[in-house]
N, C-alpha and C positions, 0 to 999 in steps of 0.2 A: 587453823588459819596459818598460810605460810609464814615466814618469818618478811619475806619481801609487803606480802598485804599488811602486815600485821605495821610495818614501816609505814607504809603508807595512808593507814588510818593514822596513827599516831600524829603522821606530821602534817595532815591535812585537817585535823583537829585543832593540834596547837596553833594553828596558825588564826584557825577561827579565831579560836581565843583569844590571841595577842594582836587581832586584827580588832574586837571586842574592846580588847582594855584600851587601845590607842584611842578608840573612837570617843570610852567615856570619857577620857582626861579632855576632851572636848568636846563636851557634848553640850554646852552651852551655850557654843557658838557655830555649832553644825545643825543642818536640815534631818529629820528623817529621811528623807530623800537619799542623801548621801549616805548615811549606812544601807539603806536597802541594796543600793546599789553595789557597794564595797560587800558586802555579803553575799551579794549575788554574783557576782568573781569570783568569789573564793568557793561558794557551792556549785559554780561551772568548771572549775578548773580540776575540785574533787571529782565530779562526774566523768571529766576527760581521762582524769589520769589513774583514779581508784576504783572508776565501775556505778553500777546506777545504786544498788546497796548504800554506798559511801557519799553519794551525792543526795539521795532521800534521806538519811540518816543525819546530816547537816544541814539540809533544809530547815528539817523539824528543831535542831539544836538551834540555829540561827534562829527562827522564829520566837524561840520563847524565850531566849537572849535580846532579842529584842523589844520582844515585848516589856522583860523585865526592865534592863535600863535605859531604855529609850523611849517608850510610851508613858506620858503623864498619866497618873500618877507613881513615882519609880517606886522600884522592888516589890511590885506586885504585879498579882496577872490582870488588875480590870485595868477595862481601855474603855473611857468616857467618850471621848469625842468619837463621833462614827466617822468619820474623814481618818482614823489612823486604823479603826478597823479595816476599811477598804485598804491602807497601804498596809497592811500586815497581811492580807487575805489574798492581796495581790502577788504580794512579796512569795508566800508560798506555794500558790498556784505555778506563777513562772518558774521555780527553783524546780518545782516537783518536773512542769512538764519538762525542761530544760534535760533535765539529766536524765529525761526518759527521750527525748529525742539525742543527744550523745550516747546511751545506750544503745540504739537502733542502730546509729551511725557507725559506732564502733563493731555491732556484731554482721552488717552490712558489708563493711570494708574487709572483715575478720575473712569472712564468706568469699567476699572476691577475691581474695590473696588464698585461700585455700583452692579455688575453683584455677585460679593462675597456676597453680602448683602444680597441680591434677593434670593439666593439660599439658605443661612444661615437661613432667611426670612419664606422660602418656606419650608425645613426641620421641624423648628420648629413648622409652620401648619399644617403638615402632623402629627407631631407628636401629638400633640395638636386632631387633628381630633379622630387619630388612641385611645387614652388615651379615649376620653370625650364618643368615639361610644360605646368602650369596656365594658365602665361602665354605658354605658346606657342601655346596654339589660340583667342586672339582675334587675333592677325595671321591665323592660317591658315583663322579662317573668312571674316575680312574678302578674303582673297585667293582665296579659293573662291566668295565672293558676286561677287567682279568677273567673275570667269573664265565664271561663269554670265552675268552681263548682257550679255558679251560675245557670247558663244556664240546667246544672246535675240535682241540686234541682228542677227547673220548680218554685221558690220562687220567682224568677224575672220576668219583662217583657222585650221586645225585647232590652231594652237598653243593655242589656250583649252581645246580639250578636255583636252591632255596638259597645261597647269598647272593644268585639275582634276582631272585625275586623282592628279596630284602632290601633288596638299595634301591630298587622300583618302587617302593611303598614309600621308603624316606626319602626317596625321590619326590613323589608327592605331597607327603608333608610339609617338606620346605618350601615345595609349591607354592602350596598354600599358606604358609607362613608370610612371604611375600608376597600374596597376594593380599592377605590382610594387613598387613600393613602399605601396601602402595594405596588400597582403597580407607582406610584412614587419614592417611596422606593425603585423599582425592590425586593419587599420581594417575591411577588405573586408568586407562586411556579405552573410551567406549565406540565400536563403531555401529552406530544408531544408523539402521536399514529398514525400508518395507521389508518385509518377509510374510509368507504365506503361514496361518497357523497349521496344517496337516503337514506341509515340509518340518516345521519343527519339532512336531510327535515323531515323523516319519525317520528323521533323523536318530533321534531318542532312543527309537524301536531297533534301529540298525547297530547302536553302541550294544546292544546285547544278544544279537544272532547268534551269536558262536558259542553263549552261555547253554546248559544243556537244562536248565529252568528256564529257558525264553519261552516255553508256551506258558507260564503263569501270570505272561502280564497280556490284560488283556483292553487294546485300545480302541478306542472309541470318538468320533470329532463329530460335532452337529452336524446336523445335513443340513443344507442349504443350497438353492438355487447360486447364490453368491459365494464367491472368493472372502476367506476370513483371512483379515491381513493384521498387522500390527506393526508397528516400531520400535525397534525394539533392535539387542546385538544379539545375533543369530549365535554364535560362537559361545557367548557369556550365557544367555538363556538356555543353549541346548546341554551347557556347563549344569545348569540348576536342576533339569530336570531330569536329566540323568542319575545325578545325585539324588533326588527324591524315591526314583524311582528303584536307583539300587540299595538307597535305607529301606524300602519299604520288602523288596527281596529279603535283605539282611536278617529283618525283625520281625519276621509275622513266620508263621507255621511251614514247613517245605512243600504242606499240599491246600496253601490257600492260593488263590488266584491275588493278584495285582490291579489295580484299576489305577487308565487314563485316559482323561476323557478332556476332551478339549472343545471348548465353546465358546459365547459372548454372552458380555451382561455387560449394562449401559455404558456402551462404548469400551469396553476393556476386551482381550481376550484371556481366560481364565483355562488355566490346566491344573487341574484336578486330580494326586496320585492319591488313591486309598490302597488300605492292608486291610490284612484282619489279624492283626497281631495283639495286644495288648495295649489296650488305652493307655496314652501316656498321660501321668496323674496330672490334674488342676494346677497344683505347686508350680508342676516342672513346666509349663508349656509356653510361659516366658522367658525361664532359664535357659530353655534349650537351643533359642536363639543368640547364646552369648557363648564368644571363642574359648573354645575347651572345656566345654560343658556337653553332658549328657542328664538323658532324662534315667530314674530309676528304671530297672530291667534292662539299659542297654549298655550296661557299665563293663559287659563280656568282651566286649570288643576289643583287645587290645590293637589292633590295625589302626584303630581311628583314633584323632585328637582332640575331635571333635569341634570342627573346623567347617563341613561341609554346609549345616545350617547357617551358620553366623555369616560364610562369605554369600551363600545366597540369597540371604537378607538383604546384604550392602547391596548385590551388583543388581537384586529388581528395584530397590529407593534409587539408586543411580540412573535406572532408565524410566524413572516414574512409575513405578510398579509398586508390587507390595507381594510378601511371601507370610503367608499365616499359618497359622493348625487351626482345623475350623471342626476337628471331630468329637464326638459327642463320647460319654464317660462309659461306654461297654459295646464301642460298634467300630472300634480300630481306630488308625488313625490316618485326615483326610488334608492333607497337605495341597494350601491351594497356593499358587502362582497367578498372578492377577500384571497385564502387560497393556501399557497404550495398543489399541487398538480399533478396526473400520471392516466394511465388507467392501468390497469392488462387486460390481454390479455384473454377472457376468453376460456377455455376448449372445 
């Protein structure tokens, strides 16, 4: 026991006490009444100030303090009259609940002032993120502008390409550093459009033409008489599925194919990136959605912050959406994108 608890039983004890002795040097001109009462303060104010421990702990001492010198017949424990039963049965019932309802209240408040903190906490690092990223891509363009003049002249060798390739990847990162904290913030500014869903695969498909594995992805959109439309921000969404689709490139074999497939299901349109890379385990499939997390087997990567899942998370909740792993524990892994969406009826 601390030496501060240890104060605090002490002096919420003697006070019983000398709250006790005051009462018998009149106890013959005072109600039972009034001590239950007077007891019952000093077993609330133990509860408030020493914990529910200290307040049930004095309950009980009060009770058979009172029992003893204040129920006829004194200094013993029988209570004849049933009318002082009921006030002593009373007396402990309220004392018990009492300092179990300040109990609640106290780890109650405890809670909200920890949750206040967290959040205060959390602002501050967003802020902090948002300041440290901002100011980090005037060195990094300034050092991506040299690496370029250098590469211009032909005065260099290949090292200029690979420190610009570098300050293009930290380029990114802070990207997205800022980016997750603006949507923390809810700064992140959404521009919610119809959009066709085949424009926005079709999109997807064209961020990797120039890749010399673009024939392993292989896409696919419902057929329908009808126009598959949604609402949704063309820019931030074809942002996600890119990303989905060049993790699933990343992490799965150099001669499995890719799958995207895009469709409807009750009223949403749904994009669909599977691999066939390595299940990511049970554990991690929640995790993986939290900034700068990786699931096991994809910890190789040093390029990544792991960043890409967590801001696609925020930016489909931000347009009513939802981004899951919906793949089963030996059949790859099947990332679904799920977006308000309609069919237009076509002509």
């Amino acid at each position: 026991m601390s030496r501060r608890r240890a104060l605090s039983w002490a002096g919420w004890t003697l006070l019983l006490v000398v709250s006790a002795r005051v009462l018998f040097i009149f106890r013959d001109g005072i109600a039972s009444e009034h001590v239950v009462l007077l007891f019952l303060l000093v077993v609330l104010g133990a509860s408030a100030g020493g914990g529910r421990l200290l307040g049930v702990t004095l309950s009980v001492l009060a009770f058979f303090i009172f029992d003893w010198f204040f129920i006829p017949p004194y200094n013993t424990l029988v209570v004849r009259n049933p009318l002082d039963w009921l006030a002593m049965i009373a007396f402990l019932a309220t004392s018990l609940v009492a300092a179990q309802l300040l109990y609640s209240a106290r780890r109650e408040r405890a809670a909200v002032e920890r949750a206040e903190a967290l959040r205060e906490a959390d602002k501050l690092k967003d802020s902090l993120l948002a300041t440290v990223s901002h100011d980090l891509r005037t060195p990094l363009t300034s050092i991506k502008g040299l690496a370029s003049e250098m590469m211009e002249t032909g005065t260099v060798d290949d090292r200029a390409l690979i420190i610009a390739e570098e300050a293009d990847r930290l380029n990114r990162m802070v990207g997205n550093l800022l980016d997750i904290a603006r949507l923390n913030a809810g700064e992140l500014k959404l521009d919610i459009q119809v959009n066709a869903l085949d424009d926005l695969i079709g999109a997807a498909l064209q961020q990797f033409s120039g890749r010399p594995d673009r024939d392993r992805i292989i896409a696919t959109v419902q057929s329908s008489a009808d126009v598959i439309a949604g609402r949704f921000d063309f820019v931030q969404s074809l942002r996600i599925v890119t990303n989905l689709v060049e993790n699933a490139l990343k992490y799965s074999p150099p001669s499995s194919s890719v799958s995207v497939r895009g469709e409807t299901e009750n009223g949403h349109i749904v994009i669909r990136v599977g691999d066939e890379g390595v299940s990511i385990p049970q554990g991690d499939r929640a995790r993986i959605f939290d900034p700068f997390s990786r699931a096991q087997g994809r910890r190789s990567d040093a390029g990544s912050a792991g960043l890409g899942l967590a801001i696609g998370r925020q930016l489909a909740e931000a347009q009513s959406g939802s981004l899951t792993l919906e793949s089963g524990e030996h059949s790859g892994n099947v990332f679904s994108l799920t977006l308000p969406g309609f069919t237009i009826g076509s002509v």
